[in-house]
Structures are given as C-alpha cells and as structure tokens.
ROMIZA-833811 format. One record per residue (C-alpha): residue in three letters; x, y, z. Coordinates in Angstrom, 3 decimals. Each point is the difference from the previous one (the first is absolute). Example, Ala and Ser with C-alpha at 12.3 -4.5 7.8 and 13.67 -1.06 7.14 Angstrom:
+-----+----------+----------+----------+
| res |       px |       py |       pz |
+-----+----------+----------+----------+
| ALA |   12.300 |   -4.500 |    7.800 |
| SER |    1.370 |    3.440 |   -0.660 |
+-----+----------+----------+----------+
This chain:
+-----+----------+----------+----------+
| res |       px |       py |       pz |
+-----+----------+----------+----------+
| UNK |   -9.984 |   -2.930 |   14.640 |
| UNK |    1.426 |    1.018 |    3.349 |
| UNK |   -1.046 |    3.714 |    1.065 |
| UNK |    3.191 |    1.539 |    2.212 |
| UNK |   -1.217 |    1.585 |    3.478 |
| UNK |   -1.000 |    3.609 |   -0.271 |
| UNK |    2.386 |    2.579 |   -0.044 |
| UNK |   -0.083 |    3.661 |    0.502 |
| UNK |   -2.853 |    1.179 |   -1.845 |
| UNK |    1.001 |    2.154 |   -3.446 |
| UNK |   -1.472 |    1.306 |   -2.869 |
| UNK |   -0.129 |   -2.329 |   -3.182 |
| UNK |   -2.094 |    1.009 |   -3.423 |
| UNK |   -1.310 |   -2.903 |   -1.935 |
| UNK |   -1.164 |    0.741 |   -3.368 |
| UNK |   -2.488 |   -1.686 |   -1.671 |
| UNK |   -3.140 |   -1.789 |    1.404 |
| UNK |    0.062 |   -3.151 |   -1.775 |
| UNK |    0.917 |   -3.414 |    1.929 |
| UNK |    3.639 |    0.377 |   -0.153 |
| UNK |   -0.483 |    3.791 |    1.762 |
| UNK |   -2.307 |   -1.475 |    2.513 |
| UNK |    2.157 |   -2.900 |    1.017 |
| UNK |    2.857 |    2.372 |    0.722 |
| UNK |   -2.160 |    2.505 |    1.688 |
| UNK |   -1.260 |   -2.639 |    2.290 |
| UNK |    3.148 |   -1.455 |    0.342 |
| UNK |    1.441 |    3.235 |    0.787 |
| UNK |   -2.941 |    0.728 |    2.424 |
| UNK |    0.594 |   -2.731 |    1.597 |
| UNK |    3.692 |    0.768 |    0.867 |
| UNK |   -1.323 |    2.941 |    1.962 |
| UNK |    0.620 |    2.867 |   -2.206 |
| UNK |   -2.296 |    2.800 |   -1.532 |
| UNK |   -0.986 |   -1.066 |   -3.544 |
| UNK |   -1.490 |    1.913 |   -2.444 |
| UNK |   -1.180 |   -2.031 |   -2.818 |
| UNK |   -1.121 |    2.767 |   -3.235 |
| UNK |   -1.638 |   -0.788 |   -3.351 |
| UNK |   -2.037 |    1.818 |   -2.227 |
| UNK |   -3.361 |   -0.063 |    1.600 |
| UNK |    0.991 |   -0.999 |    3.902 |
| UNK |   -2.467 |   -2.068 |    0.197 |
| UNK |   -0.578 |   -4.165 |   -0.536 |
| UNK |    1.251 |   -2.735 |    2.342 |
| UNK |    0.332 |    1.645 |    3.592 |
| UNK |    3.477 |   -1.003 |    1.753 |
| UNK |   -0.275 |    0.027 |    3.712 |
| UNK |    2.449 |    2.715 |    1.621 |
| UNK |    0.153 |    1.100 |   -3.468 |
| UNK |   -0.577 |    3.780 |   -1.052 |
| UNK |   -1.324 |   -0.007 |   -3.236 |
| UNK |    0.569 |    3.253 |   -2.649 |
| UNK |   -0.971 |    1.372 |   -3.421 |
| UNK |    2.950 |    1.117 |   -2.185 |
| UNK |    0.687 |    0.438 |   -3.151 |
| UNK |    3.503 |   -1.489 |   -0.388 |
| UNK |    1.039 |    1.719 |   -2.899 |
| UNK |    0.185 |    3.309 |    1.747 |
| UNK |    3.040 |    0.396 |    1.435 |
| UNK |   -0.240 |    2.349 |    2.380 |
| UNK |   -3.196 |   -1.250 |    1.658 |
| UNK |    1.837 |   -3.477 |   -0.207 |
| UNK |    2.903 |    2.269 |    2.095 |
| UNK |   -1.972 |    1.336 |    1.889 |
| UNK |   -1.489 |   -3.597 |    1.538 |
| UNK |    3.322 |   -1.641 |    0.188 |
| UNK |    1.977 |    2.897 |    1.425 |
| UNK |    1.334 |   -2.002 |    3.243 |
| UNK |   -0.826 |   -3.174 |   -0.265 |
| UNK |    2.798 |   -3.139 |    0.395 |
| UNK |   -0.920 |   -1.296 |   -3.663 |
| UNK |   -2.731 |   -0.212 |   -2.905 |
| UNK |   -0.765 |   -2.726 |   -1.828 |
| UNK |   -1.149 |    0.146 |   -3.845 |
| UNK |   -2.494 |   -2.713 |   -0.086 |
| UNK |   -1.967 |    1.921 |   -2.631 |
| UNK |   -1.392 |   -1.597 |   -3.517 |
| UNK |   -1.456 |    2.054 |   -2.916 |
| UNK |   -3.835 |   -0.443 |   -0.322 |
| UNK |    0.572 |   -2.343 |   -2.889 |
| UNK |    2.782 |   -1.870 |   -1.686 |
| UNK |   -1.272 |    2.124 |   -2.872 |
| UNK |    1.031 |    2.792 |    2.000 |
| UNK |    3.562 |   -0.604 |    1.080 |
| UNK |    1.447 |    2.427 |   -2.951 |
| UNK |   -1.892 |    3.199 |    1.085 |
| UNK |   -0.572 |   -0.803 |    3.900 |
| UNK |    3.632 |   -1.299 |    0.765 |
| UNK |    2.284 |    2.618 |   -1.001 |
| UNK |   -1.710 |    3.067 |    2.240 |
| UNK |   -0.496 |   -2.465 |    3.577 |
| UNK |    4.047 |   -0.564 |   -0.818 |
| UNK |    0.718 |    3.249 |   -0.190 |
| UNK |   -1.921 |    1.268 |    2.972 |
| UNK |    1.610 |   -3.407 |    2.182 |
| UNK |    3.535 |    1.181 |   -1.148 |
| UNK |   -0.780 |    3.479 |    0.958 |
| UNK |   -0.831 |   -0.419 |    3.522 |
| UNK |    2.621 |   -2.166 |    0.722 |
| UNK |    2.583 |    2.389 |   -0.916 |
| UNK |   -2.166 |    2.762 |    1.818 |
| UNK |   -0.783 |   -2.029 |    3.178 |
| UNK |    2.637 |   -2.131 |   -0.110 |
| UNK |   -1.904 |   -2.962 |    1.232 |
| UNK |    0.976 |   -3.327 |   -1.596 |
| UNK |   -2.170 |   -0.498 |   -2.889 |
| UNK |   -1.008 |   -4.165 |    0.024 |
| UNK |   -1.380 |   -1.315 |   -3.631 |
| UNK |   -2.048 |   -2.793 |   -0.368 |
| UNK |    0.675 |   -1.582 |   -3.314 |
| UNK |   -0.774 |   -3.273 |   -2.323 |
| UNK |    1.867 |   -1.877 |   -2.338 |
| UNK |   -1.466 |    1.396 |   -3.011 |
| UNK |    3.726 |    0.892 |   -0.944 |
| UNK |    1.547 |   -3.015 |   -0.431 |
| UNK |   -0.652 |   -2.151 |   -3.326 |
| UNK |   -0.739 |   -3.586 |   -0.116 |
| UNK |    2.137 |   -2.549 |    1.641 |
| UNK |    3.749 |   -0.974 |   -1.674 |
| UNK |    0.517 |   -3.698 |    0.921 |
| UNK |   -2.425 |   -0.347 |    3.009 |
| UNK |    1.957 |    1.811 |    2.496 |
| UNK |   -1.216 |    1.780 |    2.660 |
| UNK |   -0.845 |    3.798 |   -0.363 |
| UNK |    1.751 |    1.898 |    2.524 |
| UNK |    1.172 |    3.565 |    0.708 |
| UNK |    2.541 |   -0.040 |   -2.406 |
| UNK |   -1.170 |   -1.236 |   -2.995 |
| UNK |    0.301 |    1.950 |   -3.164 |
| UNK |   -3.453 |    2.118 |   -0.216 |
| UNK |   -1.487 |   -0.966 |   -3.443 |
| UNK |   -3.272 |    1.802 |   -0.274 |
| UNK |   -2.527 |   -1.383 |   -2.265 |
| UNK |   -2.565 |    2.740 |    0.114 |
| UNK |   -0.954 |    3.776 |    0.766 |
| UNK |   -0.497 |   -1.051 |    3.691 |
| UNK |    3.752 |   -1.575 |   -0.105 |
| UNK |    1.306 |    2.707 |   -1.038 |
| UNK |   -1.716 |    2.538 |    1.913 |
| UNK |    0.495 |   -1.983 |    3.402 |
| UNK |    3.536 |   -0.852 |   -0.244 |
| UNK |    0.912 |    3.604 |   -0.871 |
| UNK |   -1.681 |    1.451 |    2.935 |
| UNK |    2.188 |   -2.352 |    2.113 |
| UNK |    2.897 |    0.498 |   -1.472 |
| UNK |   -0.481 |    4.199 |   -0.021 |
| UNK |   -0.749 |   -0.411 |    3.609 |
| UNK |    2.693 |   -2.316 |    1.133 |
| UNK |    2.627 |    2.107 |   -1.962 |
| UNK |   -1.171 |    3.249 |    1.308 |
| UNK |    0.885 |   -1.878 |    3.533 |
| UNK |    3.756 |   -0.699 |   -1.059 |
| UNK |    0.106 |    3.533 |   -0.654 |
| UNK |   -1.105 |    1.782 |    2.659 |
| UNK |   -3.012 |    1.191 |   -0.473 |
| UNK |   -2.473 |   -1.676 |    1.769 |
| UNK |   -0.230 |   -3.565 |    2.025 |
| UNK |   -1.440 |   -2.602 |   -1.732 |
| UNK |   -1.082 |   -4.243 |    0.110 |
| UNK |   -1.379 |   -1.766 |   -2.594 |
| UNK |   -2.011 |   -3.249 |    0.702 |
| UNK |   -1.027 |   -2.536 |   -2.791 |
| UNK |   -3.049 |   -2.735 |    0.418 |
| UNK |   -1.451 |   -2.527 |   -1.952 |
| UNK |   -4.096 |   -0.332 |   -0.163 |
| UNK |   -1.762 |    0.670 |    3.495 |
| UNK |   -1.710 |   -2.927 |    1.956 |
| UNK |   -1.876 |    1.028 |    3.167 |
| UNK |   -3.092 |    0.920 |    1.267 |
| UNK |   -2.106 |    3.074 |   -1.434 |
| UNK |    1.784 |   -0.263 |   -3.240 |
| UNK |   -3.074 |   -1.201 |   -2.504 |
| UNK |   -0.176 |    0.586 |   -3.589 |
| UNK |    3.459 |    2.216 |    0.707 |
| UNK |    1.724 |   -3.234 |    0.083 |
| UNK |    0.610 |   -3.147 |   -2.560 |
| UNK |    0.612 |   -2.247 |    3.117 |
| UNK |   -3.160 |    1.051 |    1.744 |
| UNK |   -2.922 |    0.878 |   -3.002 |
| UNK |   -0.927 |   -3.743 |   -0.171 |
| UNK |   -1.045 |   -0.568 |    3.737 |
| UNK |   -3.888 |    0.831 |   -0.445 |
| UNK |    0.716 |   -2.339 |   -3.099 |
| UNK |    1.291 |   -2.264 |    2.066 |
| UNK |   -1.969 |   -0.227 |    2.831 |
| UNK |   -3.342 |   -0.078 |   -2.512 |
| UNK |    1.016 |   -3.049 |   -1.361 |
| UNK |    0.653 |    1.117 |   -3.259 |
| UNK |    3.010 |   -0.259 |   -3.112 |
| UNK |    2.954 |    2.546 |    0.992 |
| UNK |    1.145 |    1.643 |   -3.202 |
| UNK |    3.888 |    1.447 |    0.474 |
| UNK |    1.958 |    1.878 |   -2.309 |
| UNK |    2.983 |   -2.014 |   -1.817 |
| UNK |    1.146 |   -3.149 |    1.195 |
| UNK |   -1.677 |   -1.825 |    2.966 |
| UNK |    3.062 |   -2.191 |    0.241 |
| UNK |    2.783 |    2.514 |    0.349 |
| UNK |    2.301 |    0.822 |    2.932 |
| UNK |   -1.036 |    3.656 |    1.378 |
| UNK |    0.981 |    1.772 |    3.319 |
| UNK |   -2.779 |    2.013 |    1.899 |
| UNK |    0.971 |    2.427 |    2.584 |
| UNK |   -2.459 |    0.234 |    3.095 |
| UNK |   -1.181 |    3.253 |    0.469 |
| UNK |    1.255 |    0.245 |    4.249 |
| UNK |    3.358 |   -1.128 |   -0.720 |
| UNK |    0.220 |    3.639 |   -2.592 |
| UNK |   -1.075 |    1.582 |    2.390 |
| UNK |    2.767 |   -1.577 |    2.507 |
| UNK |    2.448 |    0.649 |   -2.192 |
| UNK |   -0.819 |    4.071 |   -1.125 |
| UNK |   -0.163 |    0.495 |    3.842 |
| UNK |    3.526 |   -1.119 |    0.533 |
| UNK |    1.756 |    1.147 |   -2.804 |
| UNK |   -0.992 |    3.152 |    0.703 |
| UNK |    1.180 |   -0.470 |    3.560 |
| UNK |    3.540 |   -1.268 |   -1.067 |
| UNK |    2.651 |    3.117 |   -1.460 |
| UNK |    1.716 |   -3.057 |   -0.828 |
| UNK |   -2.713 |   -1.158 |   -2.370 |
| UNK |   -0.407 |    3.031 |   -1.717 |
| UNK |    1.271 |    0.526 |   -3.470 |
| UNK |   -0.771 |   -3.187 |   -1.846 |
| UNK |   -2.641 |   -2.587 |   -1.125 |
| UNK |   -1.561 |   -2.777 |    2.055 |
| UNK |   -2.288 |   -3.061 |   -0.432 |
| UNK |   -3.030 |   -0.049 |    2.485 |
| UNK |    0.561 |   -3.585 |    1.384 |
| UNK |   -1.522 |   -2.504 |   -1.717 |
| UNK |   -1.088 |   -3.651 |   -0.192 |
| UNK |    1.098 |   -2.491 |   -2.287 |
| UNK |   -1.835 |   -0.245 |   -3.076 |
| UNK |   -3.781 |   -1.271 |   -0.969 |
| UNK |   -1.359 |   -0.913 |   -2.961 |
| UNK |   -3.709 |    1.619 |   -0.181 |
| UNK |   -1.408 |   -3.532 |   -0.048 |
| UNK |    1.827 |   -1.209 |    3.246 |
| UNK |   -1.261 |    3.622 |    1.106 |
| UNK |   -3.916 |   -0.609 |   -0.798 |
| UNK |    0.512 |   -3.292 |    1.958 |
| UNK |    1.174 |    1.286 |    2.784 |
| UNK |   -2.603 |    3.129 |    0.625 |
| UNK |   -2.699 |   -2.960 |   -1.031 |
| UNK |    1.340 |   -2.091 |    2.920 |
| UNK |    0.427 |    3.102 |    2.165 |
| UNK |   -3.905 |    0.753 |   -0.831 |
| UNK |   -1.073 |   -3.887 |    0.353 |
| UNK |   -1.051 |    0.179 |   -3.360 |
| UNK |    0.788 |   -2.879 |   -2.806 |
| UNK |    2.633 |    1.074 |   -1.978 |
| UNK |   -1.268 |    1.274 |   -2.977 |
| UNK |    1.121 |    0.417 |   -4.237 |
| UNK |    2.460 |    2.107 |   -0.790 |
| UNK |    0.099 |    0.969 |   -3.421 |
| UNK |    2.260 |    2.526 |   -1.591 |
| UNK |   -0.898 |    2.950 |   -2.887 |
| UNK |    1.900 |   -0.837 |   -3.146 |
| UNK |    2.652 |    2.903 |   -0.377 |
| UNK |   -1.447 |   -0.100 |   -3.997 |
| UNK |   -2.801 |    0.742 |    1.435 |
| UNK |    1.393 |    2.487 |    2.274 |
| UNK |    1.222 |    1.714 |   -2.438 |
| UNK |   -2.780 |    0.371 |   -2.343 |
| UNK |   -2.225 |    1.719 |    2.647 |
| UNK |    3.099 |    2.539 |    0.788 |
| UNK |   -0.475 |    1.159 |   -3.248 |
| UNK |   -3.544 |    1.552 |    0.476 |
| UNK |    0.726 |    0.635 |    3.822 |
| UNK |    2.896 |    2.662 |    1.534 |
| UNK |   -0.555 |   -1.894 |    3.333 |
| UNK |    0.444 |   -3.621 |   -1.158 |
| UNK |    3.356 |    1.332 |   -2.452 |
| UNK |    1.343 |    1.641 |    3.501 |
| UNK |   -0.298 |   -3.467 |    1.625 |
| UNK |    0.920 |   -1.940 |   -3.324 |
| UNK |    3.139 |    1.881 |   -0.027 |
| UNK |    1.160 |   -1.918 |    3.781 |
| UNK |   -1.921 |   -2.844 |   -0.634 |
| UNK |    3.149 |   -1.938 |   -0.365 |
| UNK |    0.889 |   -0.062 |    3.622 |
| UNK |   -2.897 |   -2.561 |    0.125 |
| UNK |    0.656 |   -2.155 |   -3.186 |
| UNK |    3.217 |   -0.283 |    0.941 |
| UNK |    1.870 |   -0.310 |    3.194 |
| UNK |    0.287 |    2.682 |    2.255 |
| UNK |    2.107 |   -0.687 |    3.282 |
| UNK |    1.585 |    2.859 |    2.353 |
| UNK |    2.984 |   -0.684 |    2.497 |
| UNK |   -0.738 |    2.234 |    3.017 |
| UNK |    2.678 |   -1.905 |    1.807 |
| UNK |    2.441 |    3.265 |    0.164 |
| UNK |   -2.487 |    1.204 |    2.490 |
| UNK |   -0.171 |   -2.330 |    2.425 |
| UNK |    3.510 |   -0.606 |    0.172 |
| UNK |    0.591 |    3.945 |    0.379 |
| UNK |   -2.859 |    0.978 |    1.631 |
| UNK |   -1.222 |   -3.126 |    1.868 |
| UNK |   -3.362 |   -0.010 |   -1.513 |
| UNK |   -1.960 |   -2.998 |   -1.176 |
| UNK |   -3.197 |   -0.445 |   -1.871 |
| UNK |   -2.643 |   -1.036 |    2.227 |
| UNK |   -0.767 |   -3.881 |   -0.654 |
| UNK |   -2.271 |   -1.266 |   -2.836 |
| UNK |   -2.507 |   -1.579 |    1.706 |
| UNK |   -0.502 |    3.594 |    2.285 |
| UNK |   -0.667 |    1.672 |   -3.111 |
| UNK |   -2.077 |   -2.355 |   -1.570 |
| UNK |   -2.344 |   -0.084 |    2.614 |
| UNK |    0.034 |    4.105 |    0.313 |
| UNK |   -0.360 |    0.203 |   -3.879 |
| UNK |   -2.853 |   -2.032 |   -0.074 |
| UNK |   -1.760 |    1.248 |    2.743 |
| UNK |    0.130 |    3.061 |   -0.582 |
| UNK |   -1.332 |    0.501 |   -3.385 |
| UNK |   -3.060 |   -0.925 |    0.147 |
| UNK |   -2.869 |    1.878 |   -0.918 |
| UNK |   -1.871 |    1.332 |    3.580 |
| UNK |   -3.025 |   -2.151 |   -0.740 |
| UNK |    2.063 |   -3.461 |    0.148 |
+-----+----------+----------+----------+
C-alpha cells in the first residue's frame, strides 16, 4: 500500500470502529485530513490523529448532525452479531441513506460477498456476477447495495459501493478466519479451519480496503457502482497456515478441517454456528475474487503476499508473546 502525499486537510466520517474503520481512519489520517472515526461506545483501539466519538448510528439526525460538512462517510459498521443482522441492519441503512441525501456527502459502503452463491464452473467472482444469496445475510447485504447504488442513478444522494473478501492484517484476531489460528500457530499446536483446508480462497488485506474506500470516495468518476478491494491471488488455508508458520519461525503445523456433517449438526442446537453454517461453503468450496477492474481503472494493487504475511502474523499475537 502506497499512502498519496497529504492534501488539503477535510473533514471525513468513518463509521464503525472495527479493523476495517481503523485502517481507513488511519489511512485517512495519514493523508492529512481531519478524521472522525464514530462507533457506539467511542472508545477501543486509539488511532493517532484520530478523533474518536460515541453515536448511535441509527439516529439520523445525530448521524446528520456529525457528518454535516464533511468530504465523505464511510459505512464500515457490522451488527453486534450475525444473529443480529435482521433487526440491527435495516435502521443503520436507513439513517446512512438519510444523511446522504441531507448532507449530500458521498456515502462509501463497505461490503462482503455474502451475496453471491457458490461458484458456477470455477470462474472468478467479480463485480458483475449474478448475486445469488444463500442466506438472510445475502439477502440483506446485497439489497442495501443495490437500494443505495440505485438511489445514486436517481438523484438522490451520491453513493460507492466496495466489496471484499475475508480481512488479513494486523489487529484483526478472532474477527478474522485468516488470522484466529496465529496463537494456534505460534503455540505449536493442530489448526482447526472451517471447510476445506485444500481449497482456493482470496483474502483481502485489511490496508489495501482502506486504500481503496479512500479513493473511491475521492474519484466522482468512481462513484455509482461496485468495486473489488484489490486482491491477491488465491490461497488455500493450508498453504496459508504454512506461510504465517514460516513467517513466525514456527514448524508448520496440522491442519485439520471440521466435517460440514458435523457442522451441521451443531447448527442445529446453536443460532451462531447455523449463521456461519449457512456461508460455510465459501470455504468447502472455492472461493476466488477478480479485483483486476480496479487496478486497471484505478491503478491500485494489492500490497504483495509476503508484506502481508509478515504484518498478519505479527500482529496478532497475544501482548504476552
């Protein structure tokens, strides 16, 4: 990831206080303007430069009232559990879409893949593959994208949608498949992944979102449609293990997979384990993205492998190690 030279300083409102939100605030930061980065509490993981805010996001005139004048917010906002999405989507959508027609600042989303269904003939997912939602979450996600990018054709408010595959980066932790394992790892021990080990699967580092929601937002040009964070060619979570083991000096350890019968048994007795049952097939299966409509429009590239690797690893280890 390449930071651009500060420019004249402006207002931008990130959302959400989770690692994608703090990447972009610090990436933001770092590009010399004021950032205010809001969540529900204001409090956590300090960003330097960073002002930090309570809000409640589903109240749309306080959420006004905070964005009023700045160059662009960002929605990098999750419900409090996948259990959640149902009741805690629908009101932060409403309140985003609100002050962007009110404000008139672009309105950036940060979005997943949970839309599209399983792979057709191994090729690539990209922007304009047919959204086949397998679940609530599908369905919820991709509808909120396309709401927002339609009330941009018409008018009413300016709007970019970007889509990523898992997160890989430092500070990420249990919040991420790629990067839950590394205590594992580094103690030695059997890494346990969910679906196939042995399966093709893009990961999205966690800077290069944040280098991407910074310039789309940026870029009138850019506005109006869907783009792919940039993103690596594909790992398999076994070649994955190996190289955070190597990247820790560790021996590389077992990797052993959780039967999906087995899977699916416990998501019977447990609303968590159905919620990730129910996308579990982006791991037993293939699951490849083709960000390569962004770098040839936008001239961004995902920072190399071996870069993030070493970040990843590093920088998910307990305090103590």
């Amino acid at each position: 990831m390449t930071i651009p030279p500060p420019s004249a300083a402006t207002k931008h409102v990130v959302i959400g206080a989770g690692p994608a939100g703090r990447a972009t605030a610090k990436y933001l930061q770092a590009q010399g303007h004021h950032v205010i980065l809001a969540s529900r509490t204001g409090t956590g993981h300090e960003v330097a430069g960073v002002h930090r805010v309570p809000l409640d996001a589903t109240d749309s005139n306080a959420l006004t009232a905070l964005v009023d004048g700045a160059a662009a917010m960002y929605n990098c906002m999750n419900p409090t559990a996948y259990t959640r999405w149902a009741q805690e989507w629908p009101p932060l959508h409403r309140a985003l879409m609100h002050t962007a027609r009110a404000t008139g600042t672009v309105l950036v989303t940060l979005s997943n893949l949970y839309m599209y269904g399983p792979m057709r003939h191994h090729a690539p997912i990209t922007p304009d593959t047919a959204e086949e939602p397998q679940d609530t979450k599908g369905d919820i996600r991709g509808r909120m994208d396309r709401e927002t990018l339609q009330a941009h054709q018409s008018g009413a408010l300016r709007a970019v949608v970007v889509r990523a595959s898992d997160f890989i980066g430092p500070e990420l932790g249990d919040n991420g498949h790629a990067t839950r394992n590394i205590p594992t790892i580094a103690a030695g021990r059997t890494v346990r992944v969910i679906g196939s080990a042995d399966q093709p699967h893009s990961w999205t580092n966690i800077d290069d979102v944040a280098a991407i929601l910074a310039t789309v937002a940026a870029r009138d040009d850019a506005h109006g449609r869907i783009w792919f964070a940039p993103t690596n060619p594909p790992v398999t979570q076994r070649e994955l293990t190996g190289d955070l083991a190597r990247a820790l000096n560790r021996p590389v350890p077992k990797v052993t997979a959780m039967p999906q019968p087995l899977l699916r048994l416990l998501a019977k007795v447990s609303p968590m384990l159905r919620e990730l049952h129910s996308i579990s097939y982006q791991f037993a299966n293939p699951w490849v993205i083709d960000s390569s409509a962004t770098t040839q429009a936008l001239g961004l590239h995902p920072t190399d492998w071996e870069t993030i690797i070493q970040q990843a690893a590093h920088g998910n280890l307990p305090q103590s190690s």
